[in-house]
C-alpha positions in Angstrom: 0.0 0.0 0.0 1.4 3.6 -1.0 1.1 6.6 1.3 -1.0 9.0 0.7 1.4 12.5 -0.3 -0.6 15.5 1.7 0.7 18.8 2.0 0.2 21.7 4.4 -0.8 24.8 3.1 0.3 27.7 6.1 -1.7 30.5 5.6 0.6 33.8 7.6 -0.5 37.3 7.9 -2.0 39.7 10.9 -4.5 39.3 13.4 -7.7 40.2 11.2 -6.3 39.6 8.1 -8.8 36.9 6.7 -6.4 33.4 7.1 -8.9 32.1 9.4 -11.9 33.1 6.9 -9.7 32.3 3.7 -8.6 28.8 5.6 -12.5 27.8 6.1 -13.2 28.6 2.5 -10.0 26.2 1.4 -11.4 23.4 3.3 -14.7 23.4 2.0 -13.2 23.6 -1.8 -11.5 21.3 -0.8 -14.2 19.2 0.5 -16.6 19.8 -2.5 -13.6 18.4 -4.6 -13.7 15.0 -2.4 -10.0 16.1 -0.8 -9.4 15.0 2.7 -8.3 18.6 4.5 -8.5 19.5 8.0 -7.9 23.2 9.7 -5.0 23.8 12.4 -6.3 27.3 13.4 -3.4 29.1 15.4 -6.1 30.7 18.1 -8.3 27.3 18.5 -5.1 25.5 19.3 -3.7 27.9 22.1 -6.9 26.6 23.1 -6.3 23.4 23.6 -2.7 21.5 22.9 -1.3 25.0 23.4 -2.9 26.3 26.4 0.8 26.5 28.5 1.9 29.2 26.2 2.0 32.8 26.3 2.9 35.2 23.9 6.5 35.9 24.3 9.0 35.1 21.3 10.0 31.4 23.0 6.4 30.5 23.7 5.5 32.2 20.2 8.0 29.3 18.4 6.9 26.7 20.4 3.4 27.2 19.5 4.6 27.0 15.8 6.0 24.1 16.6 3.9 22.3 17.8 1.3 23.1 14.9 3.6 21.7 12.3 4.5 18.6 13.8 0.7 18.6 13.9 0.2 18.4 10.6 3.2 16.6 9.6 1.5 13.6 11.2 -1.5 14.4 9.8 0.6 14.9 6.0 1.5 11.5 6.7 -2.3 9.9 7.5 -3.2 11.9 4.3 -4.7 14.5 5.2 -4.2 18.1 3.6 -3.2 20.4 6.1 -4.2 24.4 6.3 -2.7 26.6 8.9 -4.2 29.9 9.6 -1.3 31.2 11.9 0.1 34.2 12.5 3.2 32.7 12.3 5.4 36.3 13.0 9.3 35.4 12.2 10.9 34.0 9.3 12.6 31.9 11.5 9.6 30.1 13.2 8.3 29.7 9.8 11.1 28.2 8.2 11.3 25.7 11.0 7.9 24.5 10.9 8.7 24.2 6.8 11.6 21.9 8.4 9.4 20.2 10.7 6.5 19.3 7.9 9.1 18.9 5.4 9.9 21.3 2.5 8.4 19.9 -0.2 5.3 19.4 1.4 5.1 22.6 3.1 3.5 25.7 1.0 3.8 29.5 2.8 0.7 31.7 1.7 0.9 35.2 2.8 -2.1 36.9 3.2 -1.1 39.9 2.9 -3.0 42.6 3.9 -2.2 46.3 5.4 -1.7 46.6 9.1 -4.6 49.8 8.9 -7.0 47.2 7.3 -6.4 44.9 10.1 -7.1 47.8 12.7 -10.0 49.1 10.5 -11.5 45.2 10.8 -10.3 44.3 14.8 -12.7 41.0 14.5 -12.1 40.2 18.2 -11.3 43.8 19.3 -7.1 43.3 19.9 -5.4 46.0 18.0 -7.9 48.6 20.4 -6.5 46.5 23.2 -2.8 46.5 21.9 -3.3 50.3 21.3 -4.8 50.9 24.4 -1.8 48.9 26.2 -3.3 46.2 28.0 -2.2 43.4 25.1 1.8 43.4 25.5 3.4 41.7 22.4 1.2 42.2 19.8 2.0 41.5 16.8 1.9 44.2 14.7 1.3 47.2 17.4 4.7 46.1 20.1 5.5 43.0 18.2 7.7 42.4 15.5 5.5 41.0 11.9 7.9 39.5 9.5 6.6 39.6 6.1 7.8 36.6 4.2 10.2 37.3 1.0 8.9 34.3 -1.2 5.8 33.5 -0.3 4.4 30.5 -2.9 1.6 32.3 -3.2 0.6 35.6 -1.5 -3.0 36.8 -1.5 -4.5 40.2 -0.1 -7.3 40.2 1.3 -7.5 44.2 1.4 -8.2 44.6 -2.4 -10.8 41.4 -3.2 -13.6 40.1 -2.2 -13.8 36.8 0.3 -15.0 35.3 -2.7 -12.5 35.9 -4.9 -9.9 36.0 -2.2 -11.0 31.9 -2.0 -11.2 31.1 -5.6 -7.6 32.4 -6.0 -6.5 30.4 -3.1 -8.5 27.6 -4.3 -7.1 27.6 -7.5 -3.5 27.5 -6.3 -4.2 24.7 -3.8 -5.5 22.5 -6.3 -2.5 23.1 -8.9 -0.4 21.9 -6.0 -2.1 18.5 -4.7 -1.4 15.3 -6.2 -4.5 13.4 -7.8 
């Protein structure tokens, strides 16, 4: 019996720039196109597996860590894999392309402007950063590293959600093995 190849697709960005929303639209392409796919949400796991962590740099790359050997395992039942994480250093993401393994492992920047991100606050944390009571925030008193060579980089600042997906959608399927 062969093993299935699965990849994981490891959506980056700000807080409130769509990876969560772009990531749920993936799976259900995905899903409509009869491709096992499964989410790895960054803030659902510090939920859960990653509950012990904070926020500083260390726990920051342990939390990355622990995602991709997450879905390395789950690369290896099968299963395509999307991040939404924000993922905020090269360096954390090129260990987690490490961890999965590079040639499974596809970084999608969704790029979209830090004032967009405010403008949107979903969950209300850049008024929280601003107002100082959220230390380490990525973007406001945090460091964001913006990947150099994305595969694929997507902003979700000048298209719709729809279109935002179908462009995402379209590159996932050019890269999974049928």
């Amino acid at each position: 019996m062969t093993q299935s190849h699965a990849n994981t697709f490891w959506l980056t960005g700000l807080s409130g720039a769509g990876k969560s929303t772009l990531a749920r639209a993936l799976h259900a392409s995905l899903d409509v196109h009869g491709i096992a796919s499964f989410i790895l949400d960054g803030d659902e796991m510090r939920e859960g597996l990653c509950s012990d962590l904070g926020f500083s740099p260390e726990d920051r790359a342990e939390n990355i860590r622990r995602l991709a050997e997450v879905a390395k395992l789950m690369n290896r039942a099968g299963v395509h894999i999307i991040v939404a994480a924000i993922s905020p250093s090269a360096a954390i993401r090129s260990q987690a392309a490490t961890i999965v393994g590079a040639q499974n492992f596809f970084e999608i920047y969704v790029e979209t402007p830090l004032k967009t991100c405010i403008d949107r606050d979903p969950k209300g944390y850049y008024a929280r950063a601003m107002a100082g009571e959220l230390k380490q925030f990525t973007g406001i008193s945090a460091l964001y590293e913006a990947p150099l060579a994305p595969a694929f980089r997507i902003n979700t600042a000048s298209a719709t959600p729809d279109a935002s997906a179908r462009s995402l959608t379209e590159f996932v399927l050019g890269k999974i093995e049928r």
